[in-house]
Each structure stands twice: as structure tokens, then as C-alpha cells.
PDB file of the backbone (N, CA, C, O) and the ligand in Angstrom, with CONECT records:
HET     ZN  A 101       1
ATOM      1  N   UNK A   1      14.101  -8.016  15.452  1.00  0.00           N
ATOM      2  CA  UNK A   1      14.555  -7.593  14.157  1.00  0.00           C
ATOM      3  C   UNK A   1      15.700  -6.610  14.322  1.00  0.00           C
ATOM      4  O   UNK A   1      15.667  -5.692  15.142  1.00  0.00           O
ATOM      5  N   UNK A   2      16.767  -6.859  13.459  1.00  0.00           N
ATOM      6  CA  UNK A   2      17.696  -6.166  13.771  1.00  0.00           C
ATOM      7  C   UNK A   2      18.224  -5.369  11.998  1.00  0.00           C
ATOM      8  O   UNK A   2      17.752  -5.705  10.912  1.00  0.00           O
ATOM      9  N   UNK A   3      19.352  -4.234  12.252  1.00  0.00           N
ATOM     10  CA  UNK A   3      19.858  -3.670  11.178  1.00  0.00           C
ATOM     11  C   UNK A   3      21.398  -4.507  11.041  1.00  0.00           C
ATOM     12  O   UNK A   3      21.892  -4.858  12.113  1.00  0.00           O
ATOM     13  N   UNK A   4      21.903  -4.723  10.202  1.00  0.00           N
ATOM     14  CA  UNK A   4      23.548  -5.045   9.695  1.00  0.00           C
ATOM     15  C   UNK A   4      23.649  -4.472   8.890  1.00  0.00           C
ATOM     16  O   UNK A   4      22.798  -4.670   8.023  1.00  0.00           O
ATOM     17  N   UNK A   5      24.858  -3.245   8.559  1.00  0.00           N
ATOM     18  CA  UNK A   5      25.368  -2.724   7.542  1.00  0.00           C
ATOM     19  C   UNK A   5      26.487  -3.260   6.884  1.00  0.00           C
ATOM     20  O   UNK A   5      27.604  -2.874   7.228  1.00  0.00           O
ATOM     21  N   UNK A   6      26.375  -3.986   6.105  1.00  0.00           N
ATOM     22  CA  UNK A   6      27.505  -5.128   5.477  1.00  0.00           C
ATOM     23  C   UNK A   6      29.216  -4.073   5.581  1.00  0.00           C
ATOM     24  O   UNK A   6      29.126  -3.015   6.203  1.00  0.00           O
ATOM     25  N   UNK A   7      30.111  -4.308   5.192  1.00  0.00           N
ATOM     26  CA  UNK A   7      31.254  -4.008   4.855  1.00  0.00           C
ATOM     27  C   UNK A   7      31.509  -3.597   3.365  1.00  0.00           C
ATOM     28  O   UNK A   7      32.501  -3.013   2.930  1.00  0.00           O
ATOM     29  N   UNK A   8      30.541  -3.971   2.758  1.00  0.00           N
ATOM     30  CA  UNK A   8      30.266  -3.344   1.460  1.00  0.00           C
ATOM     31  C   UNK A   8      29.174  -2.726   0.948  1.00  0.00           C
ATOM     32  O   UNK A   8      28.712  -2.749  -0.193  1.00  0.00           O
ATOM     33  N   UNK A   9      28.688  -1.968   2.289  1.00  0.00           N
ATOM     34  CA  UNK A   9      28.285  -1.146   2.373  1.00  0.00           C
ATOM     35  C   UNK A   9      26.633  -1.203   2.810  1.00  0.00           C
ATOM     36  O   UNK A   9      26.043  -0.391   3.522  1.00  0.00           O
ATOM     37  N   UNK A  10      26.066  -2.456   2.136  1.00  0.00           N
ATOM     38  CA  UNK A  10      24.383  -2.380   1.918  1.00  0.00           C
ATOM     39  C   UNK A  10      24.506  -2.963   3.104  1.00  0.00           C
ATOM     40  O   UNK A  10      25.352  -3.663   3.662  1.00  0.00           O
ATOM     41  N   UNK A  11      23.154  -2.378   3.436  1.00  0.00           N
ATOM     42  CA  UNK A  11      22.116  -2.265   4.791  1.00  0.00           C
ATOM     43  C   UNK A  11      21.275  -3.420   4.711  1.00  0.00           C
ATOM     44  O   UNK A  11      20.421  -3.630   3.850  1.00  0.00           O
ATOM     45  N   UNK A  12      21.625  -4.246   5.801  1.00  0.00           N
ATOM     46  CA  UNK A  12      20.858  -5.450   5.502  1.00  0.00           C
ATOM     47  C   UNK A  12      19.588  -5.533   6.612  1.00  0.00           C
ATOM     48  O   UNK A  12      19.836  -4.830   7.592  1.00  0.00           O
ATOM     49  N   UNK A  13      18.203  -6.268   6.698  1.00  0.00           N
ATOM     50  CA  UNK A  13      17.775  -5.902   7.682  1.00  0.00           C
ATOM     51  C   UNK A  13      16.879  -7.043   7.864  1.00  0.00           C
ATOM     52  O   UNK A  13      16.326  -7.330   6.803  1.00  0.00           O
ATOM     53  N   UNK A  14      16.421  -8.072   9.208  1.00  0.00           N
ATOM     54  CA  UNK A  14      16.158  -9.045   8.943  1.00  0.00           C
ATOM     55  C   UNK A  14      14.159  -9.241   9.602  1.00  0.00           C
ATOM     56  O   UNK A  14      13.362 -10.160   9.791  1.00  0.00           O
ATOM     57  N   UNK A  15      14.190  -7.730   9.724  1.00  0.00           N
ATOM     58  CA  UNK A  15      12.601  -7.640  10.028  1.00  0.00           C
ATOM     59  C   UNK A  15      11.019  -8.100   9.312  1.00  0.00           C
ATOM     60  O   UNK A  15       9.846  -8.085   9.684  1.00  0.00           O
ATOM     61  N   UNK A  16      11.698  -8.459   8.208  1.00  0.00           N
ATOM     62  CA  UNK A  16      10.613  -9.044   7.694  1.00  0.00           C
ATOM     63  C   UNK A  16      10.710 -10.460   7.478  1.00  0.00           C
ATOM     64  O   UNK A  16      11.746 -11.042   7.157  1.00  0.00           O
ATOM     65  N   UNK A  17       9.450 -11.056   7.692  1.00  0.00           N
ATOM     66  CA  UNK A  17       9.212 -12.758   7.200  1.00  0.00           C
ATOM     67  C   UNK A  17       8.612 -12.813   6.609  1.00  0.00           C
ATOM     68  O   UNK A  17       7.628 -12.079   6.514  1.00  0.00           O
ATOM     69  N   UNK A  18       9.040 -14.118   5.598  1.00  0.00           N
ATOM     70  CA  UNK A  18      10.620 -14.428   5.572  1.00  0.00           C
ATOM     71  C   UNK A  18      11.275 -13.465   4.589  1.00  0.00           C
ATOM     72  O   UNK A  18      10.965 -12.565   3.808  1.00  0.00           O
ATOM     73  N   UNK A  19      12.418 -14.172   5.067  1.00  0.00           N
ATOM     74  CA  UNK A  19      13.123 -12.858   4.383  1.00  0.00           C
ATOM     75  C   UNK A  19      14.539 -13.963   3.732  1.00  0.00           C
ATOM     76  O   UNK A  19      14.630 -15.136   4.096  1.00  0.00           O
ATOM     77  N   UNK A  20      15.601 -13.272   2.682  1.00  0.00           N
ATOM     78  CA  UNK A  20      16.779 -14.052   2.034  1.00  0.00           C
ATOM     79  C   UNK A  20      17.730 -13.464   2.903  1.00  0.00           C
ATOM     80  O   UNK A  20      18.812 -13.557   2.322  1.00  0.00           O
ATOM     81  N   UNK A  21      17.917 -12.778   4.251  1.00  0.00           N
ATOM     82  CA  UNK A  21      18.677 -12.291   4.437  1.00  0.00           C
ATOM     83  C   UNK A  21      19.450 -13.302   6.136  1.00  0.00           C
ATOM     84  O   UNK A  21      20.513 -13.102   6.724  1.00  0.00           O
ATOM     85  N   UNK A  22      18.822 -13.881   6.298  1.00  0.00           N
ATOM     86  CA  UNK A  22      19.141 -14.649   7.983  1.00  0.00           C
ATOM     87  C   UNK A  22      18.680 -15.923   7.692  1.00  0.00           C
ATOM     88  O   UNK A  22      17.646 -16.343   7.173  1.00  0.00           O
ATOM     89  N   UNK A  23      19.879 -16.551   8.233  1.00  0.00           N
ATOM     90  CA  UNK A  23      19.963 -18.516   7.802  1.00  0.00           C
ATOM     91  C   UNK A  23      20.482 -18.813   9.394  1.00  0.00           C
ATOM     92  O   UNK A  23      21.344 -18.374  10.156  1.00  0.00           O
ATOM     93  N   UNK A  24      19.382 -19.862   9.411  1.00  0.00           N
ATOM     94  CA  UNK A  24      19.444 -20.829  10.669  1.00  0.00           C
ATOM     95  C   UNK A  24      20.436 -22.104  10.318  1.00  0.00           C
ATOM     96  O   UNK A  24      20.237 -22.867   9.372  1.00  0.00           O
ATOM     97  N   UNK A  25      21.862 -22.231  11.514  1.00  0.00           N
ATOM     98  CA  UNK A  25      22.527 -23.237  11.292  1.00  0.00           C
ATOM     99  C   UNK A  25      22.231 -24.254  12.397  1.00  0.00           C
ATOM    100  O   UNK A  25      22.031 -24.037  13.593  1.00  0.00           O
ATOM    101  N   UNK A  26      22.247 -25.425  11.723  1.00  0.00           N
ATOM    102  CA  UNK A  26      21.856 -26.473  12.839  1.00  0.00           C
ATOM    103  C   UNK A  26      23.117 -28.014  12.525  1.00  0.00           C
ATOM    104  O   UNK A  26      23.189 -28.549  11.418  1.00  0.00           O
ATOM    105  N   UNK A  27      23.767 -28.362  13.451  1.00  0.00           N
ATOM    106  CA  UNK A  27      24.245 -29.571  13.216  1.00  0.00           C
ATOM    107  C   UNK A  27      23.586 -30.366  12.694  1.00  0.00           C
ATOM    108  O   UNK A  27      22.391 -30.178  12.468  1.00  0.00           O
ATOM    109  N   UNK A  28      24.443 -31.816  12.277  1.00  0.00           N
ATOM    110  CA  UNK A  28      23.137 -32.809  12.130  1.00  0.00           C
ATOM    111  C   UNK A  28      22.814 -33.372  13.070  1.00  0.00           C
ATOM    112  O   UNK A  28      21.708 -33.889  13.231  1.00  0.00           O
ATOM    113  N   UNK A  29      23.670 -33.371  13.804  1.00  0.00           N
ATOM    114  CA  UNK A  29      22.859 -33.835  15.387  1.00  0.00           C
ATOM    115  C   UNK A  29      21.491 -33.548  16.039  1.00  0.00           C
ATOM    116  O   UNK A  29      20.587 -34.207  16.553  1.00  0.00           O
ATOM    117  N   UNK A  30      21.791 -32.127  15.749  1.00  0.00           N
ATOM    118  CA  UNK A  30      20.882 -31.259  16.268  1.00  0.00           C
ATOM    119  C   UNK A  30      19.338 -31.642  15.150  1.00  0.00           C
ATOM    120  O   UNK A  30      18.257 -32.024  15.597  1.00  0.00           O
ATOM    121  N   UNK A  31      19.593 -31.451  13.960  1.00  0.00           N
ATOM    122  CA  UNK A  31      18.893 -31.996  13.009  1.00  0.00           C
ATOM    123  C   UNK A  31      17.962 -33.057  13.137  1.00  0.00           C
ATOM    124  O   UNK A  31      16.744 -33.178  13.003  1.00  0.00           O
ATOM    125  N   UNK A  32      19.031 -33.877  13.475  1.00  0.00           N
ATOM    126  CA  UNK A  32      18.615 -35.103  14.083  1.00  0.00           C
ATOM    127  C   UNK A  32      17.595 -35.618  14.697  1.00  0.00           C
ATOM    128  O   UNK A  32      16.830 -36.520  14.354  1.00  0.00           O
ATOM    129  N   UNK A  33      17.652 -34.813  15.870  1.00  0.00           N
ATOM    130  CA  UNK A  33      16.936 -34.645  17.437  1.00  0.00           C
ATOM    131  C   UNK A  33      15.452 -33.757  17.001  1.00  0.00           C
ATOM    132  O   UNK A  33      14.373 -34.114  17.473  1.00  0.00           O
ATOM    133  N   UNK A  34      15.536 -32.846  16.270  1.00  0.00           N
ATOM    134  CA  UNK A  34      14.629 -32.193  15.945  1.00  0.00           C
ATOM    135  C   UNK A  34      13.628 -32.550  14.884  1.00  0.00           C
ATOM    136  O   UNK A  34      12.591 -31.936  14.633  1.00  0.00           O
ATOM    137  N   UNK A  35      14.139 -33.750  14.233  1.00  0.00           N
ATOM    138  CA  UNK A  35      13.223 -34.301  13.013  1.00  0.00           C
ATOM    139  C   UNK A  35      12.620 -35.908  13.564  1.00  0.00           C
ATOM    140  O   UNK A  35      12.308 -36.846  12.831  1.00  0.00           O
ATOM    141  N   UNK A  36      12.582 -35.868  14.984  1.00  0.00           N
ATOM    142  CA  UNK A  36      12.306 -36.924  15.775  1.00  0.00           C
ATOM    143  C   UNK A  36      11.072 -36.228  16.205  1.00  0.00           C
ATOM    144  O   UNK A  36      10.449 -37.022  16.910  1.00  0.00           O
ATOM    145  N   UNK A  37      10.396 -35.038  16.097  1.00  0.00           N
ATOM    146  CA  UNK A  37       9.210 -34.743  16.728  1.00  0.00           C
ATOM    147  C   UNK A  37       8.449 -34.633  15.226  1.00  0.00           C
ATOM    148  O   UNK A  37       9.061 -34.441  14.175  1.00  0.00           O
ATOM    149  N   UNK A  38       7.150 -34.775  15.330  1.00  0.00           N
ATOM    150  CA  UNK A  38       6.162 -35.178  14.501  1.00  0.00           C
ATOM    151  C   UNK A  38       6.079 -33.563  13.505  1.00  0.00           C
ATOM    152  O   UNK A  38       6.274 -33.333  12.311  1.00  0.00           O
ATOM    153  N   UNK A  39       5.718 -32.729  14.613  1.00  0.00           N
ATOM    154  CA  UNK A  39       5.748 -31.125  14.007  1.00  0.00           C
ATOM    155  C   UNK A  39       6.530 -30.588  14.983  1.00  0.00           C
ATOM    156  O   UNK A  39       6.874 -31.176  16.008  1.00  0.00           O
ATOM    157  N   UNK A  40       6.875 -29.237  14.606  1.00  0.00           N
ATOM    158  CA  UNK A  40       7.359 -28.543  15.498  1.00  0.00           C
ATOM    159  C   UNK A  40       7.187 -26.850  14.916  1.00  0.00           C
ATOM    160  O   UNK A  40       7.109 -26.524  13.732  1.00  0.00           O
ATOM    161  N   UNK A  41       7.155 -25.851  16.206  1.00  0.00           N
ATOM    162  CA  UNK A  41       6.276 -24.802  15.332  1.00  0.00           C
ATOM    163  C   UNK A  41       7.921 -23.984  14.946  1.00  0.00           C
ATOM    164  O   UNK A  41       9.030 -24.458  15.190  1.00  0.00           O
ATOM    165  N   UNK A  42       7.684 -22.969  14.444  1.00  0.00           N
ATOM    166  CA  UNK A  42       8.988 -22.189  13.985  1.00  0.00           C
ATOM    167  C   UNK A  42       9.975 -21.473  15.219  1.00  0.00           C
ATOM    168  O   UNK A  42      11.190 -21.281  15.257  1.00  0.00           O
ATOM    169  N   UNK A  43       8.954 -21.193  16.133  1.00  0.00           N
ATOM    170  CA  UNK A  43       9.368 -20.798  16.987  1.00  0.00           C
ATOM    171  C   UNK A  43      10.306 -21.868  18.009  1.00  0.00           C
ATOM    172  O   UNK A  43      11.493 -21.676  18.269  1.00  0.00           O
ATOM    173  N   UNK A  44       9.535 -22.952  18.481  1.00  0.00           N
ATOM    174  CA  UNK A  44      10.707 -24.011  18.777  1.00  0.00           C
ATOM    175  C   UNK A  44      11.999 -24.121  18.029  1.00  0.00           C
ATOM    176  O   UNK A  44      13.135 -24.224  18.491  1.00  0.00           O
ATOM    177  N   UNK A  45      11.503 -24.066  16.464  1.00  0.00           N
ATOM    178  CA  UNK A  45      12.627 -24.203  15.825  1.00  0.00           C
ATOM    179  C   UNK A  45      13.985 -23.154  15.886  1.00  0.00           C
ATOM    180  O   UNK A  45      15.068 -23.670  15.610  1.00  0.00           O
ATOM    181  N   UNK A  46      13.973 -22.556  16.030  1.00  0.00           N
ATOM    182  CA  UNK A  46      14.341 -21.404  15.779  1.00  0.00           C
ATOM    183  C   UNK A  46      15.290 -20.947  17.616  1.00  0.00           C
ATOM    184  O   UNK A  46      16.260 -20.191  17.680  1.00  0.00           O
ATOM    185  N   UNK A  47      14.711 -21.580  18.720  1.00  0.00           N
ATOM    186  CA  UNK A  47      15.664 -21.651  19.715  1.00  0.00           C
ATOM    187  C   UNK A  47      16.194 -22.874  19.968  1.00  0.00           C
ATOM    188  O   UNK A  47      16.338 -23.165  21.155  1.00  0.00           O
ATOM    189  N   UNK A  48      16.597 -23.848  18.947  1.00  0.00           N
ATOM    190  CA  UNK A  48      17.593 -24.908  18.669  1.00  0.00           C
ATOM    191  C   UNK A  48      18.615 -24.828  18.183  1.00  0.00           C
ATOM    192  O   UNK A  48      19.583 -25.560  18.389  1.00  0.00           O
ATOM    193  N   UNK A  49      18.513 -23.619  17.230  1.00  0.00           N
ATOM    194  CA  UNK A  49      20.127 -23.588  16.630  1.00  0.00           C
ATOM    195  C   UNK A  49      21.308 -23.024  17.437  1.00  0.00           C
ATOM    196  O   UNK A  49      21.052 -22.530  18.535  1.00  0.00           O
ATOM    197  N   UNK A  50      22.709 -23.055  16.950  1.00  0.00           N
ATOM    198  CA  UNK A  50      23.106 -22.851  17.693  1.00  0.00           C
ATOM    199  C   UNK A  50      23.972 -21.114  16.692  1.00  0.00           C
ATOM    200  O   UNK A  50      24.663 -20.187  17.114  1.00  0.00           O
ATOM    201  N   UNK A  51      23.575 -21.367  15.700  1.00  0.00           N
ATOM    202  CA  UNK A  51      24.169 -20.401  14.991  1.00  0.00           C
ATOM    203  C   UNK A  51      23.064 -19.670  14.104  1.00  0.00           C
ATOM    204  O   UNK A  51      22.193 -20.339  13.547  1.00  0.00           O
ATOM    205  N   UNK A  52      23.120 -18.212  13.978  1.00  0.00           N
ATOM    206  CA  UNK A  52      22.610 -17.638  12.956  1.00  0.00           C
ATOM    207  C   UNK A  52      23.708 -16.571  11.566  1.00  0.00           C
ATOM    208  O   UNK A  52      24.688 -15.826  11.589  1.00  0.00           O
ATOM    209  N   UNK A  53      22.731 -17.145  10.511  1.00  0.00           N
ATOM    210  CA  UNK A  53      23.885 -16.660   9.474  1.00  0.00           C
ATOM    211  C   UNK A  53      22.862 -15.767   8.580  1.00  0.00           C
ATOM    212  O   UNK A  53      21.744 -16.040   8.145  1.00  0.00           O
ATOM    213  N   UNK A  54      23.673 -14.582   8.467  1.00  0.00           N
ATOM    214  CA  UNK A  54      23.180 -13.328   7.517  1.00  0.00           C
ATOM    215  C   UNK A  54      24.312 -13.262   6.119  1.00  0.00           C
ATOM    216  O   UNK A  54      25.537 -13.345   6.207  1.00  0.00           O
ATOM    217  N   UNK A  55      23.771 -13.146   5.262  1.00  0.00           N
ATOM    218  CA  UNK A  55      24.065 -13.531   3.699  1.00  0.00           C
ATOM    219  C   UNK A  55      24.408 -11.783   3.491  1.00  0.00           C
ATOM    220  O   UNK A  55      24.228 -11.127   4.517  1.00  0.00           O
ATOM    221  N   UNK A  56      24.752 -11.217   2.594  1.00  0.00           N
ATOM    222  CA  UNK A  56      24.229  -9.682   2.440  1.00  0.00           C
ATOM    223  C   UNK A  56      24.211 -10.368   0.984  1.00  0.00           C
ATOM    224  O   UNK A  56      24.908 -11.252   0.485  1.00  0.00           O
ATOM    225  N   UNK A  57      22.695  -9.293   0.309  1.00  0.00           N
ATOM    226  CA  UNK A  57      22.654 -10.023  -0.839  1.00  0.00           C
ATOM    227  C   UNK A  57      23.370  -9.795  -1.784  1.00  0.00           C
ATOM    228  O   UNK A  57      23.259 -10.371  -2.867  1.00  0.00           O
ATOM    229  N   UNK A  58      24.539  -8.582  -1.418  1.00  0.00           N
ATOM    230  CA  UNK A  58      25.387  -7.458  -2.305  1.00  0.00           C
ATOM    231  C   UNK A  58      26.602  -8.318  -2.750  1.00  0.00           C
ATOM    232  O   UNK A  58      27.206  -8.453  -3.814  1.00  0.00           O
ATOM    233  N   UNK A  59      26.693  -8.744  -1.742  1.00  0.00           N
ATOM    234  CA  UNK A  59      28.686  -9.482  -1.622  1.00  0.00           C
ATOM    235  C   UNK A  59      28.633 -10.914  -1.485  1.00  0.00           C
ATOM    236  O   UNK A  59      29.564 -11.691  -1.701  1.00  0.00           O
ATOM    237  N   UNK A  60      27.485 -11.194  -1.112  1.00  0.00           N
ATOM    238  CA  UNK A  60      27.202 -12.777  -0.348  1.00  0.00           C
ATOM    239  C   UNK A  60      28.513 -12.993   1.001  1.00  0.00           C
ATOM    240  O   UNK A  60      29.073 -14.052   1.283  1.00  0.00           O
ATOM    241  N   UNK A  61      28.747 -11.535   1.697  1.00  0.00           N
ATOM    242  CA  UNK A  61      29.642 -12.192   2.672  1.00  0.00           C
ATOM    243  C   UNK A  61      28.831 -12.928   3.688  1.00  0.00           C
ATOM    244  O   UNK A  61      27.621 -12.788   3.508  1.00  0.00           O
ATOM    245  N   UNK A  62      29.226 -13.809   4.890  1.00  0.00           N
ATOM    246  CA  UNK A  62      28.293 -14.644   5.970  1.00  0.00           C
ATOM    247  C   UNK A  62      28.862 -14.183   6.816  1.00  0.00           C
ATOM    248  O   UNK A  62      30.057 -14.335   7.069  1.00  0.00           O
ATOM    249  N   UNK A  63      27.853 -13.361   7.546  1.00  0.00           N
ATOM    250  CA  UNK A  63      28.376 -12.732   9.264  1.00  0.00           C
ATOM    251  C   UNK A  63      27.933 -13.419  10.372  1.00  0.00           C
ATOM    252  O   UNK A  63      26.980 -13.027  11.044  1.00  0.00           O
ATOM    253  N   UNK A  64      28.603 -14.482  10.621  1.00  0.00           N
ATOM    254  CA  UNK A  64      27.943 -15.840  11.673  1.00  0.00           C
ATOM    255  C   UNK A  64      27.947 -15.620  13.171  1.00  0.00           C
ATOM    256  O   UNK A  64      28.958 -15.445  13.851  1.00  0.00           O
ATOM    257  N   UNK A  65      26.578 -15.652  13.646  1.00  0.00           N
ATOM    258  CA  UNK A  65      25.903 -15.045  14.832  1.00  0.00           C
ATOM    259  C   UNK A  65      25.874 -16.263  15.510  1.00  0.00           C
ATOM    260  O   UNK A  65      25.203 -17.175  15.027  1.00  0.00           O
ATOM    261  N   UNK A  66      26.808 -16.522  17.089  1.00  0.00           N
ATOM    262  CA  UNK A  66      26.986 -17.452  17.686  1.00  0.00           C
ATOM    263  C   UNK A  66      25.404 -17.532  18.761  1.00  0.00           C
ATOM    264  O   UNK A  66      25.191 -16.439  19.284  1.00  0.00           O
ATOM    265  N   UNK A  67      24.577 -18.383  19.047  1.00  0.00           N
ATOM    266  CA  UNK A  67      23.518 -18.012  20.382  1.00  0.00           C
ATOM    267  C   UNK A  67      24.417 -18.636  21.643  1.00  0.00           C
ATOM    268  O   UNK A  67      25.149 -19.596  21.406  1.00  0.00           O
ATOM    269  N   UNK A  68      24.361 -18.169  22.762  1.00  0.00           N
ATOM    270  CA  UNK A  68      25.184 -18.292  23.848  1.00  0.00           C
ATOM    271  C   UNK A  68      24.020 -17.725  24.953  1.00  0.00           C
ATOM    272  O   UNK A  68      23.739 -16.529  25.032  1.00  0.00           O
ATOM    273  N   UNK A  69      23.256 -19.000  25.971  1.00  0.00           N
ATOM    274  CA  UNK A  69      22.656 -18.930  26.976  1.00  0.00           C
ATOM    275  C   UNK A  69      21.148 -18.375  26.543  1.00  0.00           C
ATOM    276  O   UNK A  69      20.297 -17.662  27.075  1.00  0.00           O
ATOM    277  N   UNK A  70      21.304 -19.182  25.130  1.00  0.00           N
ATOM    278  CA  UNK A  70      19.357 -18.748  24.610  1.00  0.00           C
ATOM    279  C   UNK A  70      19.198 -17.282  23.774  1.00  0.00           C
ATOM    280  O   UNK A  70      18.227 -16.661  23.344  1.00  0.00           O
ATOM    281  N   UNK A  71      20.632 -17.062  23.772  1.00  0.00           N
ATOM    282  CA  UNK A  71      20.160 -15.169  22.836  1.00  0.00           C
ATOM    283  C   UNK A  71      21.658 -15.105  22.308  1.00  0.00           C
ATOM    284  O   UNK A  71      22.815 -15.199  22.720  1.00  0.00           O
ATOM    285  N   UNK A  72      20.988 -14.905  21.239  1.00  0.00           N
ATOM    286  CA  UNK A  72      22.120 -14.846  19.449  1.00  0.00           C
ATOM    287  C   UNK A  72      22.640 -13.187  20.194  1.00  0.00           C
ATOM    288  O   UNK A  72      22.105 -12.111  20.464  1.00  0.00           O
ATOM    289  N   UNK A  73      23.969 -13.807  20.288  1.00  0.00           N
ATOM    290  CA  UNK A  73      24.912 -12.484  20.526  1.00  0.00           C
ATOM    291  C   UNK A  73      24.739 -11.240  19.246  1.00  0.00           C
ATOM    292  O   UNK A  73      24.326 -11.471  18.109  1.00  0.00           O
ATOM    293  N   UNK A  74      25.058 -10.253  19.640  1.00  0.00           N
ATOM    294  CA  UNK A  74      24.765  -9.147  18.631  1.00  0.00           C
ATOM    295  C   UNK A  74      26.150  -8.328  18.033  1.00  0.00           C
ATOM    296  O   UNK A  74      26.193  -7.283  17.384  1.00  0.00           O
ATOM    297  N   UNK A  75      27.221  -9.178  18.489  1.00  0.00           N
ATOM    298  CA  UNK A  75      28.294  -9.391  17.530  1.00  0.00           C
ATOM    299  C   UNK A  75      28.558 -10.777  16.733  1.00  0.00           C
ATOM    300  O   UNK A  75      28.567 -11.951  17.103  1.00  0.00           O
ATOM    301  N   UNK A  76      28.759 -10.176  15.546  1.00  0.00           N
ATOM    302  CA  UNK A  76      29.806 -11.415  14.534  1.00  0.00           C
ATOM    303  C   UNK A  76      30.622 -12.578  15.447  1.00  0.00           C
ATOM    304  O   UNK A  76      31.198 -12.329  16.507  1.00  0.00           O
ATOM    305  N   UNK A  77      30.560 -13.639  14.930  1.00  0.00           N
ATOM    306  CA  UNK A  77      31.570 -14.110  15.995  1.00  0.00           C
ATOM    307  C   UNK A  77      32.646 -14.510  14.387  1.00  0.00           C
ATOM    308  O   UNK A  77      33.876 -14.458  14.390  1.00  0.00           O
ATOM    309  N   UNK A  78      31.997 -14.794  13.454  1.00  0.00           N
ATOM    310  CA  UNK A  78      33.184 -14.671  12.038  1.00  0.00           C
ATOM    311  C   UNK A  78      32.195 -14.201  10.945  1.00  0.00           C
ATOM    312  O   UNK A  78      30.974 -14.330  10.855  1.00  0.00           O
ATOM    313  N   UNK A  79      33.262 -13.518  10.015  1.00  0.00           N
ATOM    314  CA  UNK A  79      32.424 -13.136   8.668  1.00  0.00           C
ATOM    315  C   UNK A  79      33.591 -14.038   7.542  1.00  0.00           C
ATOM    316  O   UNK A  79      34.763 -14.385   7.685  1.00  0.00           O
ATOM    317  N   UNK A  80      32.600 -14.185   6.414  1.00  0.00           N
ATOM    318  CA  UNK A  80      33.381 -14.818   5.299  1.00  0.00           C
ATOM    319  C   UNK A  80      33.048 -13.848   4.267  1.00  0.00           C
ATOM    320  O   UNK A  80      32.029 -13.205   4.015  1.00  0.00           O
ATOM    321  N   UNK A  81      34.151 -13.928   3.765  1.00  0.00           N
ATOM    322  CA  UNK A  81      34.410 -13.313   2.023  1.00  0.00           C
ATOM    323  C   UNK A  81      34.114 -14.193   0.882  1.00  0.00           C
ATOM    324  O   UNK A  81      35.226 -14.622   0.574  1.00  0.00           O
ATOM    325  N   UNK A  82      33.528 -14.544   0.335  1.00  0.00           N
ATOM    326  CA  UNK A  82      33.117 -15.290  -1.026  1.00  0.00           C
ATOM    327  C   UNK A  82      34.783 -15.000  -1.925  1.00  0.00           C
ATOM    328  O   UNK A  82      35.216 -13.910  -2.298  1.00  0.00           O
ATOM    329  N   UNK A  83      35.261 -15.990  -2.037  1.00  0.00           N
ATOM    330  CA  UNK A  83      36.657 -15.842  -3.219  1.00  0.00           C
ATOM    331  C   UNK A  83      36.038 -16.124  -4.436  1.00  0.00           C
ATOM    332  O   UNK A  83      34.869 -16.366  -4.737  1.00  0.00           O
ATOM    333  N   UNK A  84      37.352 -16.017  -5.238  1.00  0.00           N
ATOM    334  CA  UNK A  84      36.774 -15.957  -6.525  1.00  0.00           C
ATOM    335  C   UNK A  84      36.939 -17.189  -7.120  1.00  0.00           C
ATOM    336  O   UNK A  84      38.071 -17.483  -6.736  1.00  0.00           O
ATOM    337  N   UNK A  85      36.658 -17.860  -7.623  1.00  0.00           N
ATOM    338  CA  UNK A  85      36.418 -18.917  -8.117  1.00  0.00           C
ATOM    339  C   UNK A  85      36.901 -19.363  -9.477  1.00  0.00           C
ATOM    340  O   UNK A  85      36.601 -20.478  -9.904  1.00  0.00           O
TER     341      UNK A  85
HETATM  342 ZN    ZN A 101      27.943  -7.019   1.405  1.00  0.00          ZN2+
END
């Protein structure tokens, strides 16, 4: 469980489950491969992706967490700004 202090300021924090604050990205490949097993527990799930994404619920910016050699780096590798629409 970790802390992120968004850029607009709120403190985001992803220690509780579940939580609206950390999104698992998965190709469809990856998707794919993984909806070929009957069950699978969360925990398998969860060292398949290859990306993790934190929302802040303030701004909705996405601070996208690359995993590299089995452990989600603990820098951003990009953040997005929500435009206006
Ligand atoms: Zn924010």
C-alpha cells in the first residue's frame, strides 16, 4: 500500500480493498491468456498486468505505473490531464 499526493493536491492512498483509487491495465492479449483459465485468484491476477493506473478522485488525472521485472515501479512513467470537453 502506498501514498500519491496528486498535483492537485489530494492525497490519494491505495491501502484499502477495494478501493476507486488503483486500476489494473491489461492488454487484450494478455486478457486473453488469462480468461483461458477456469478461475484465477486476485492475486495471480494482479501479477499479469503490465500497468497500474491511479485515478485521483479530485481531478481524475491517471498516473500510469509501468511493472518492470515483477514490481510496479514507484515512479509515474506518464500522468494524464482530463481536458475539457
Ligand atoms: Zn488530482
Amino acid at each position: 500500500m502506498s501514498h500519491l499526493v496528486c498535483r492537485c493536491g489530494e492525497d490519494m492512498w491505495n491501502g484499502q480493498t477495494p478501493n476507486d483509487i488503483e486500476y489494473w491495465v491489461y492488454s487484450d492479449r494478455q486478457l486473453d491468456s488469462i480468461l483461458e483459465n477456469d478461475s484465477i485468484s486476485t492475486l495471480e491476477l494482479s501479477v499479469k498486468m503490465n500497468y497500474n493506473v491511479w485515478k485521483c478522485p479530485k481531478c481524475s488525472r491517471l498516473y500510469v505505473f509501468e511493472r518492470k521485472n515483477g514490481v510496479i515501479e514507484s515512479k509515474a512513467v506518464k500522468i494524464y490531464r482530463l481536458e475539457e470537453i
